[in-house]
Every structure is written in structure tokens, then in C-alpha cells.
Wavefront OBJ file of the C-alpha trace (Angstrom):
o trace
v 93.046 86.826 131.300
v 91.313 88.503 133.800
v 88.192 88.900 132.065
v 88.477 84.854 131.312
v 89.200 83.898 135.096
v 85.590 86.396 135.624
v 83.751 84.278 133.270
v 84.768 81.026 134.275
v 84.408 82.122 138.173
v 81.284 84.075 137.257
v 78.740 82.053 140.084
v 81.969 82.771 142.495
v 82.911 86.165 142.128
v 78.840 87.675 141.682
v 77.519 89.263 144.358
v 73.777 88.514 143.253
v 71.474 86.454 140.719
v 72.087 88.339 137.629
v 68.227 87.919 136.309
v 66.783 88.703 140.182
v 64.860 91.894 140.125
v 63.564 92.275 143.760
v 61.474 95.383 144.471
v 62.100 97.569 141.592
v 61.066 100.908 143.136
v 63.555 100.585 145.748
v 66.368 98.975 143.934
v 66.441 100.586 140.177
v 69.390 102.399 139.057
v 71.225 102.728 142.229
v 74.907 103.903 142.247
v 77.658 101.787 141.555
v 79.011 101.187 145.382
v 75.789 101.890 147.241
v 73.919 100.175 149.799
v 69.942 98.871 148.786
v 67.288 98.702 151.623
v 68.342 95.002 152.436
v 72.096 96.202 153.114
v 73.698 93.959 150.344
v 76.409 96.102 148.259
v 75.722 96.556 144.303
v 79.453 97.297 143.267
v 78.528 98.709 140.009
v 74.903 99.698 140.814
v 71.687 98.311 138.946
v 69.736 98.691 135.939
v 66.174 99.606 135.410
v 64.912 96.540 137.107
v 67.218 96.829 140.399
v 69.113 93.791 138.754
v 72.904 93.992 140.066
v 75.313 95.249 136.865
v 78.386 93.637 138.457
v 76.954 90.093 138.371
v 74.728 90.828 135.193
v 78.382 91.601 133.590
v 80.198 88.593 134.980
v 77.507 86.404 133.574
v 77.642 88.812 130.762
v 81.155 87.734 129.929
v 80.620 84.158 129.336
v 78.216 84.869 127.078
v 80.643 87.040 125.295
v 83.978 85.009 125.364
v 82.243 82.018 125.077
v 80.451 82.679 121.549
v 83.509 84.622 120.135
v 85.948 81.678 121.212
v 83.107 79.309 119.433
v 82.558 81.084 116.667
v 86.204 81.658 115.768
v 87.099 78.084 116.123
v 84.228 77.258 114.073
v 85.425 79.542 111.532
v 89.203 78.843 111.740
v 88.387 75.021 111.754
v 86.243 75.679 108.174
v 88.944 78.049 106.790
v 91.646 75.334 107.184
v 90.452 72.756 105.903
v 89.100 74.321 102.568
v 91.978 76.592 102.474
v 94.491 73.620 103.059
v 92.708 71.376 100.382
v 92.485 74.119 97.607
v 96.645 74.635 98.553
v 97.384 71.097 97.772
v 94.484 69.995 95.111
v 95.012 72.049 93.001
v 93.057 71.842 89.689
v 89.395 71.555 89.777
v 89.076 70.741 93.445
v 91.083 73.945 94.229
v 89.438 76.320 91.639
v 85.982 75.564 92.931
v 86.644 75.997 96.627
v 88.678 79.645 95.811
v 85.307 80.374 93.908
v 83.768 79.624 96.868
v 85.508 81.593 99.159
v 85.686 84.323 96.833
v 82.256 84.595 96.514
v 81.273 84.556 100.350
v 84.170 87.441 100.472
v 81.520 89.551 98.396
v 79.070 89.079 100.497
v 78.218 91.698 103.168
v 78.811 89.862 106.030
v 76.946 92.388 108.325
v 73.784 92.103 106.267
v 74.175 88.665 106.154
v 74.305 88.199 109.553
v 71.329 90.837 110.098
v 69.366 88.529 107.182
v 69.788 84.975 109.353
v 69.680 86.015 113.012
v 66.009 87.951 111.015
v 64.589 84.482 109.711
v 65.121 81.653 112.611
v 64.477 82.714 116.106
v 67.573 84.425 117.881
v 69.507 82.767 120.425
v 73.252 82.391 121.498
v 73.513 79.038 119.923
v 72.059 80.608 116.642
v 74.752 83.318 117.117
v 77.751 81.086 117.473
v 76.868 78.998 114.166
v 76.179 81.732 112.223
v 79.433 83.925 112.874
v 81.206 80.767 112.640
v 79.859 80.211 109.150
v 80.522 84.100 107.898
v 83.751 83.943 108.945
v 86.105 81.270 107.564
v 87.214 83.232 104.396
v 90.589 85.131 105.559
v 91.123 82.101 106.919
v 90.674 80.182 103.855
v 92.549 82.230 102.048
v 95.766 82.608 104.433
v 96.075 79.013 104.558
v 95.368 78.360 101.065
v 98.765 81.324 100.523
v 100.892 79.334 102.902
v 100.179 76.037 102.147
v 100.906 77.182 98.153
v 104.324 78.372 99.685
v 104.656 75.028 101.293
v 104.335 72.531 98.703
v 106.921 74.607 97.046
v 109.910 74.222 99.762
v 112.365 71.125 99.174
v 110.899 68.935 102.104
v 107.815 68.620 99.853
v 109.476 67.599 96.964
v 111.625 65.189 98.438
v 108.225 63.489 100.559
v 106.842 62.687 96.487
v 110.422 61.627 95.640
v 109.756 58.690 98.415
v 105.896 58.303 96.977
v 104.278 59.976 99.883
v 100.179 60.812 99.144
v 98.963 63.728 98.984
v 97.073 63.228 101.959
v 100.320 62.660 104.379
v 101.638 65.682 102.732
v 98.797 68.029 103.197
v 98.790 66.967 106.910
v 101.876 65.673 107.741
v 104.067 68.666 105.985
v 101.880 70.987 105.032
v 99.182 71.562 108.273
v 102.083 71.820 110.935
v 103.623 74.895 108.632
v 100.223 76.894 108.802
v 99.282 76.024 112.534
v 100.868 79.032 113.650
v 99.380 81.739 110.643
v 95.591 80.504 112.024
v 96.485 80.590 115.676
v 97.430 84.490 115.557
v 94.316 85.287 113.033
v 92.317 83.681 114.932
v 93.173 85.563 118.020
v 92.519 88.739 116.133
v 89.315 86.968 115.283
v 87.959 86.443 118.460
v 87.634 90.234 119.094
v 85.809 90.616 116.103
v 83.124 87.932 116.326
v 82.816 89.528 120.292
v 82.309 92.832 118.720
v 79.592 90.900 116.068
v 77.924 89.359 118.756
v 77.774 92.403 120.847
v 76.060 94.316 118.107
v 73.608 91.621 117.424
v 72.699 91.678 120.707
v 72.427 95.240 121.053
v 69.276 95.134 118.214
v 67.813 92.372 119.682
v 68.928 89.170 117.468
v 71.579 87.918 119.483
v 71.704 86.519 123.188
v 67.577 87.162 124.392
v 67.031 88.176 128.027
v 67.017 87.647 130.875
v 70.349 86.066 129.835
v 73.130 88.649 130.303
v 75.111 89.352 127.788
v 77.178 92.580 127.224
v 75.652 93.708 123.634
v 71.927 93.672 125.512
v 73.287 95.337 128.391
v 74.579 98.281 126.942
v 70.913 98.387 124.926
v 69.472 98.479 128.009
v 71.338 101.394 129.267
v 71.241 103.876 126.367
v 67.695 105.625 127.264
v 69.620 106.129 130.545
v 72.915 107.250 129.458
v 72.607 110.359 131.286
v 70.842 109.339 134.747
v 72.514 106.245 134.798
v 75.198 106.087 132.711
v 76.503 102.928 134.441
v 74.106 100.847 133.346
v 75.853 101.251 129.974
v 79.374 102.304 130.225
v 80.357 99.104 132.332
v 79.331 96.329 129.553
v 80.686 98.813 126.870
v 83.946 99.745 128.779
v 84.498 96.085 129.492
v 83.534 95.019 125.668
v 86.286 97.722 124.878
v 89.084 96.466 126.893
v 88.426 92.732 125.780
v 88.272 93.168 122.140
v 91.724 95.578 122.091
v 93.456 92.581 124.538
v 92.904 89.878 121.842
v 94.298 92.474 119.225
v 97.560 92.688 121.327
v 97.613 89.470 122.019
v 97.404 88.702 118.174
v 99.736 91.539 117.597
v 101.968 89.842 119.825
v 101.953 86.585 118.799
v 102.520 87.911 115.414
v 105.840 89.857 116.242
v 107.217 86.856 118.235
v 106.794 85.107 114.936
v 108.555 87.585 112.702
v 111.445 87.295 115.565
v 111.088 91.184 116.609
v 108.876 90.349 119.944
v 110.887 92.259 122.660
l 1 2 3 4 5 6 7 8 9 10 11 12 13 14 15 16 17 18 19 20 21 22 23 24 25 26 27 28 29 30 31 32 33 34 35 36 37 38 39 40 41 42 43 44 45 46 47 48 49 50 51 52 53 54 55 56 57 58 59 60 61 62 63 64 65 66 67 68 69 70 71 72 73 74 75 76 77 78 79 80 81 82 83 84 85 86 87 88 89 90 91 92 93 94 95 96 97 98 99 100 101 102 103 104 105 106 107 108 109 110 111 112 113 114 115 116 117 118 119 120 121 122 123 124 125 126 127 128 129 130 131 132 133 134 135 136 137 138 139 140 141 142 143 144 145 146 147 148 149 150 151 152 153 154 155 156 157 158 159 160 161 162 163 164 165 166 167 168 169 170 171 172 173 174 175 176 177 178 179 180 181 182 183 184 185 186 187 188 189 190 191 192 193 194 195 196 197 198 199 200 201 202 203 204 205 206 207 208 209 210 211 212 213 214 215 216 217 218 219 220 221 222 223 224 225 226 227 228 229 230 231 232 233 234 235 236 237 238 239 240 241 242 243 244 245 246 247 248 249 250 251 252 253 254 255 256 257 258 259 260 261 262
């Protein structure tokens, strides 16, 4: 929560522009709480180019949450729907989309994301579409389980007793049973696309400066790991803490599912 309040509040709560350099020889890689020449405060210090990490890691954090929260929903939107229509077509319709989705399972999805963000030019919007488009198979495959499971519970039956299409079924029956299946995986998902992301940025084929974003940050800092090692251990300690609070979160949302959330 907190580091969604800092993104959304990001213009509010940074102390400078995040892509301002100023005078470089007097600003670069100050200490985190010290004092530059013009008496303003740099909380967290600055990077190579006397650019302010606090507000470089606010911004940084929109980028983040905002292309993992994309991306998942992209991919969770995609995984429902094909996993929901191969649970209730069966036949044909059902047999090619689990051959789908079985055969973008095999793929290396790291390599395949390395592959695309190599071929068009890299960019956040770039980012977002193509971890979105890697990642819909668990989904796919989760729903496709459940809504299997669902068409065989009595409620089903008893909607074709009264001549109901497969259509209403699927979304009047069937959809509600799996909402809550994709909401928790797709909390666990968002970690993982901000971990993707991070990593693409980090060798250059995500997020391009000057835009902040955490993965570029902490590639900025690892010459400088031991002069300044908080150029790099703020974006990575922050990418840290973000990624293991949507795994509780999804843990948690999990347990108070299986009724043993305390």
C-alpha cells in the first residue's frame, strides 16, 4: 500500500525533478541525508549525474506498479477467456486452445521476452504488451481446471434442464465460480511481471532513460556498488519489499479462501 500511495503521490511526495541533473561535479553521488551546495536535502543521496534517488525512485515506482498491474491484467484478462471457453467448448474449440496454451507453456518465456523487447524498439508500453502476452497460460489453464469442475456441479445441470445456452452458462454460472482463483494468481502475478520488467530494464530493453524506473536504476548503480552503494540498494531494496508484499497478499487471499486465514 505504501509503495502504491508513493506512486500515485509521486509529483507530491519528491523532493526534486527526477531527470534534473544540475552541476554534476558538485552534486554526484552525495550521501543519502546530506545537504548539496544550494541547501536542498537529497534524502537518499544522488546518482552519477547529481539526480535525487528519492524522487528518481518515487517516479521509479509508477513505472514499476504500473506495468506489472498492466501486464497482469492483460494476461489474466487473455487467460480467462481462453481458459473459460476451452472449460465449456469442449471438443474441437477446446482441444485447439489447450494446444495453444500448451505450446506457449514450452516456450522460454525469458528468451522470449529477451527475443521481442531485441526486434521493436524498447519502451514501457512495449513492455506492458509483451509480458501481458507471455503470461496468460497458468491462467488459462487454472480457469480452464475450475471451470471443468464447474460444469460438473448440479447448478449446471439443472441451467440445461431449463434450456439455458452455453453462453449464459459459461458467464452466468461458470465465470462468477473462477473470479476468485484469477484474482489471487493474479496477485502473485503482479510480483512477477515487476520482477520481469525490472530485469528488462536492468539490460537496457525495458523502460529507456531519463524515465525512472527501478530495473535501470539499480543498472545504474552497480559500477558503484561500493562508493555508492545507494544508488543501487534503494531501487533493489524497494523492488524486494514490493514483489514479497504481493506474494503475501496472494498468500493471503489464498488462505482466506481455503477458510484457514487467521
Amino acid at each position: 500500500m505504501i509503495a502504491c500511495a508513493t506512486a500515485a503521490l509521486a509529483p507530491l511526495v519528491a523532493t526534486h525533478d527526477p531527470t534534473a541533473t544540475g552541476d554534476v561535479v558538485v552534486t554526484r553521488f552525495l550521501p543519502p541525508f546530506s545537504t548539496d551546495a544550494a541547501g536542498q536535502v537529497h534524502l537518499l543521496g544522488t546518482d552519477r549525474l547529481g539526480r535525487d534517488v528519492w524522487s528518481r525512485l518515487a517516479f521509479g515506482a509508477r513505472v514499476s506498479l504500473a506495468t506489472g498491474l498492466l501486464a497482469t491484467l492483460i494476461a489474466t484478462l487473455l487467460g480467462t477467456g481462453i481458459g473459460l471457453v476451452s472449460g465449456v467448448w469442449r471438443g474441437r474449440v477446446g482441444t485447439v486452445l489447450l494446444g495453444l496454451t500448451d505450446f506457449a507453456l514450452a516456450l522460454p518465456r525469458v528468451v522470449l521476452l529477451l527475443l521481442l523487447a531485441a526486434l521493436w524498439q524498447p519502451g514501457g508500453i512495449l513492455v506492458i504488451v509483451v509480458l501481458g502476452l507471455t503470461g496468460w497460460m497458468s491462467t488459462a489453464r487454472l480457469v480452464h481446471g475450475e471451470a471443468v469442475a464447474a460444469m460438473s456441479r448440479p447448478y449446471v445441470a439443472a441451467a440445461r434442464a431449463l434450456g439455458a445456452h452455453r453462453a449464459r452458462i459459461a458467464f452466468r454460472h461458470v465465470l462468477p465460480n473462477v473470479v476468485t482463483p484469477v484474482i489471487i494468481a493474479g496477485a502473485l502475478g503482479v510480483g512477477n511481471a515487476i520482477m520481469l520488467e525490472a530485469g528488462l530494464s536492468f539490460l537496457g530493453l525495458g523502460v529507456q532513460p531519463p524515465v525512472p524506473s527501478w530495473g535501470g536504476m539499480i543498472a545504474s548503480g552497480r559500477d558503484t556498488i561500493v562508493n555508492a552503494p545507494w544508488v543501487a540498494l534503494a531501487p533493489g531494496v524497494a523492488l524486494v519489499i514490493v514483489v514479497v508484499g504481493f506474494t503475501l497478499l496472494g498468500d493471503a487471499l489464498s488462505d482466506r479462501q481455503s477458510g484457514s486465514w487467521v
